[in-house]
C-alpha positions in Angstrom: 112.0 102.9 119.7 108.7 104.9 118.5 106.0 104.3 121.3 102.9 102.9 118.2 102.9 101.5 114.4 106.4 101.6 113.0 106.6 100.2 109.5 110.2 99.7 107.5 110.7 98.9 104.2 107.6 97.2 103.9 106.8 96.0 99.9 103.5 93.8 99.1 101.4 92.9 96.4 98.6 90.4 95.1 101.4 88.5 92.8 105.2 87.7 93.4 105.8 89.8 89.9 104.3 93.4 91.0 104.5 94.9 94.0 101.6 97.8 95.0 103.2 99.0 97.2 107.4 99.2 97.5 110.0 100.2 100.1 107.4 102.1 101.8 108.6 103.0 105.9 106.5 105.4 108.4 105.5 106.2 111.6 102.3 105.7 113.6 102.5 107.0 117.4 100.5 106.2 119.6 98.7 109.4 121.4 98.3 110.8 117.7 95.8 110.3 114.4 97.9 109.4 111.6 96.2 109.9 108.3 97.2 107.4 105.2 96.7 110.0 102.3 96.8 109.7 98.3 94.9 109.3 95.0 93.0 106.5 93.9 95.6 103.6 93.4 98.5 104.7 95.3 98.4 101.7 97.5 96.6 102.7 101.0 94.2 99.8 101.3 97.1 97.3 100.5 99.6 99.1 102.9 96.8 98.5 105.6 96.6 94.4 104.5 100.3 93.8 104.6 100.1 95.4 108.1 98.0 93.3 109.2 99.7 90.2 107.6 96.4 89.4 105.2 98.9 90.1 102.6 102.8 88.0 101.6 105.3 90.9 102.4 108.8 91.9 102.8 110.4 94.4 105.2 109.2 95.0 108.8 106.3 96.4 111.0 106.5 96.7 114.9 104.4 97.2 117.4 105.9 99.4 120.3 109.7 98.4 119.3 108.4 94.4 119.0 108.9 92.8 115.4 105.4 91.6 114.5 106.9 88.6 112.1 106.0 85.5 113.4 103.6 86.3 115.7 100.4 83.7 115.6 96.9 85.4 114.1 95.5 85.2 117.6 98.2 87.5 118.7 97.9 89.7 116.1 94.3 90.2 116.2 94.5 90.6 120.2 97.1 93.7 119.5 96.1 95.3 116.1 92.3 95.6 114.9 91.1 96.6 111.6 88.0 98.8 111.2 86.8 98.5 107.2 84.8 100.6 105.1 81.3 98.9 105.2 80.4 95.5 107.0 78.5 93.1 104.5 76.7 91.3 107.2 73.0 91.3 106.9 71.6 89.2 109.4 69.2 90.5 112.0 71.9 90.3 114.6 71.8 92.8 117.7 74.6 95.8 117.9 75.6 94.4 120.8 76.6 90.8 119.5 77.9 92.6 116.3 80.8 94.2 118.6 80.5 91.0 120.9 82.5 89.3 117.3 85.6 91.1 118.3 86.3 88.7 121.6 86.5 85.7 119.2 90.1 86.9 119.4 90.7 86.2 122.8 87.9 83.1 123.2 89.4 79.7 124.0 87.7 77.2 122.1 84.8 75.5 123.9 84.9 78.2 126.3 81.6 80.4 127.5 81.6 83.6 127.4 82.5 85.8 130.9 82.7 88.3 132.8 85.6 89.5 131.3 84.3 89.2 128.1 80.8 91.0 129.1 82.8 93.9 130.8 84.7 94.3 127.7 81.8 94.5 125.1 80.1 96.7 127.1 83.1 99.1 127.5 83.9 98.9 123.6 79.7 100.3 123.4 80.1 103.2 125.9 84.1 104.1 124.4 82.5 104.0 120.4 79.3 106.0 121.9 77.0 102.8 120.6 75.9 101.8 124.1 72.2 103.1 123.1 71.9 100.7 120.3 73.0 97.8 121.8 69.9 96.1 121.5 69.3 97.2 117.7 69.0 95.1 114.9 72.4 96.2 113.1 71.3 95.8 109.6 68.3 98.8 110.6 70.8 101.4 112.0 72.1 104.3 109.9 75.6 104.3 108.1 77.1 106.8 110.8 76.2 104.6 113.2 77.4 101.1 111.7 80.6 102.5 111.5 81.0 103.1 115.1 80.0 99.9 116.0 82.5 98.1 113.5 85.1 100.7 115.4 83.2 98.9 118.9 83.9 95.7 117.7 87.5 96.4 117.2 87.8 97.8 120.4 86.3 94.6 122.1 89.3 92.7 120.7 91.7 94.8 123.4 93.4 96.0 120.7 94.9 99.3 121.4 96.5 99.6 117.7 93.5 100.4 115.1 93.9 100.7 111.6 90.6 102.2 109.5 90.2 101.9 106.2 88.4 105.2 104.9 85.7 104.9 107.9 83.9 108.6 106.7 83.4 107.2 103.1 79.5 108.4 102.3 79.0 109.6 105.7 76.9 113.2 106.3 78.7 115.7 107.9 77.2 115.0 111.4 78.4 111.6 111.8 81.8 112.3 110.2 82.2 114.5 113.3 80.9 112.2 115.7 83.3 109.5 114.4 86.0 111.9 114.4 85.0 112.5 117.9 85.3 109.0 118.9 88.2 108.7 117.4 90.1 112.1 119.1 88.9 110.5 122.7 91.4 107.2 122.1 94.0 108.9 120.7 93.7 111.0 123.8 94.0 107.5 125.7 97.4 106.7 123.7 95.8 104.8 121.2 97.4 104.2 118.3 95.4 105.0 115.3 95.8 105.0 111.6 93.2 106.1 109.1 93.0 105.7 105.5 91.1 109.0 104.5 90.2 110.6 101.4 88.9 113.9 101.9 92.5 116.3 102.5 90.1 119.0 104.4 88.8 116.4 106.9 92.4 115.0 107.1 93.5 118.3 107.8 91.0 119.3 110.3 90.8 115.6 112.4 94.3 114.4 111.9 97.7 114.9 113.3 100.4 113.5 111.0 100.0 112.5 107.7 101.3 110.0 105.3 101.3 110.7 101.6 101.3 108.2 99.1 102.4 108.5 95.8 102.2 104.9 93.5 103.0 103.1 96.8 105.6 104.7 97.9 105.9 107.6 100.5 106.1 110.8 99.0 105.9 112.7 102.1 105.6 112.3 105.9 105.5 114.6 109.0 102.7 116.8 110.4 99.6 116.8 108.4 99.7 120.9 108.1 103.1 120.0 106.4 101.7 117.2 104.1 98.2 118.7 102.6 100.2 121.7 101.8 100.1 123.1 98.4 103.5 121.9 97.0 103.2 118.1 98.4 99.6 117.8 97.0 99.8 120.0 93.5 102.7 117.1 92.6 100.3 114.1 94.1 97.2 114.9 93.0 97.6 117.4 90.2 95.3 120.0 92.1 96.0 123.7 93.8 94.9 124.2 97.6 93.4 127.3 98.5 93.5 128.2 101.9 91.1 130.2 103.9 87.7 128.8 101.2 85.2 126.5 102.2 83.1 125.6 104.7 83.5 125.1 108.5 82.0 122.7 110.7 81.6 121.4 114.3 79.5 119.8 116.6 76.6 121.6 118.7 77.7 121.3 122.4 73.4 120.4 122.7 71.3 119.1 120.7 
């Protein structure tokens, strides 16, 4: 069995008479960034709901060889955390009890919050690189930096399975990098980690495999140097690639 995110057959829709997305089976392993690729409508934000079970499906997703049918909410919010695009949460609330939202998974009810608890929170801050805001008011931080605290508050579930629906979307260069960064250090801890991403030259730069999505089904799969390649994406997306133009970027090793 694949060590991560293995989906099979999986179909799901918003009505019992249309299906987004059909029949569609990949892999996610852990130790790698998979990117979910493909034009507006192909399906990627619904593939990423049925996974989680926030959508009626059929077909089959496990989690390190274990079917994930069945399994209460709790469960699968202790194992596989969702990161979305923007959080609509406006209160004046601090970073720190922004990420401390992710241990509702794991709280008993009438039970205080503990050591454990603390001890995670804080770990989820230092591994999303948020630990300095911690005391901000969330709504007064910058989008770059919301992001990584919705990815801190995923962490502080435990989850080691993290699914992110297009987490760069209207970010400057500078935090997509920094997010990125985050990102490379947990798949470097065998995370598991799937990203919805619609930029193919930041897919191509930050990710390992790819998916490619075509009307929801899988047009391609396998390394992403084999996926956003000019054939696969000229019959996707309609476009040419030209290598070797553009721009180049990377972080400063000081600032």
């Amino acid at each position: 069995m694949t060590s991560g995110l293995s989906v099979r057959g999986l179909s799901a829709g918003y009505s019992r008479d249309a299906n987004v997305v059909d029949e569609v089976a990949f892999e996610a392993p852990r130790g790698r960034v998979t990117a979910l690729l493909g034009p507006n409508g192909a399906g990627k934000s619904t593939l990423l709901k049925a996974v989680l079970g926030l959508l009626p499906s059929t077909g089959a997703v496990l989690l390190d060889g274990d079917s994930v049918a069945g399994w209460p909410a709790g469960l699968r919010a202790q194992r596989i955390a969702y990161v979305p695009q923007q959080s609509l949460l406006t209160a004046r609330l601090s970073v720190r009890s922004v990420v401390g939202m992710g241990r509702f998974a794991r709280e008993r009810v009438w039970s205080s919050r503990g050591k454990e608890d603390r001890d995670a929170i804080q770990k989820a801050l230092d591994q999303a690189n948020v630990a300095h805001l911690a005391e901000r008011a969330f709504p007064e931080i910058s989008g770059g930096e919301r992001q990584r605290v919705l990815l801190a508050r995923a962490l502080a579930t435990g989850a080691r399975t993290l699914l992110l629906d297009e987490p760069t979307s209207s970010l400057d260069v500078r935090q997509v990098l920094s997010l990125h960064a985050v990102v490379r250090e947990l798949a470097q801890q065998e995370f598991c980690l799937l990203l919805v991403l619609h930029d193919l030259d930041e897919a191509r730069k930050h990710a390992d495999r790819g998916v490619l999505l075509e009307a929801g089904r899988v047009h391609l799969e396998g390394p992403i140097a084999e996926v956003v390649h000019a054939d696969p994406i000229r019959r996707v997306y309609g476009v040419e690639v030209h290598e070797g133009g553009g721009l180049g970027f990377s972080l400063p090793e000081e600032i």
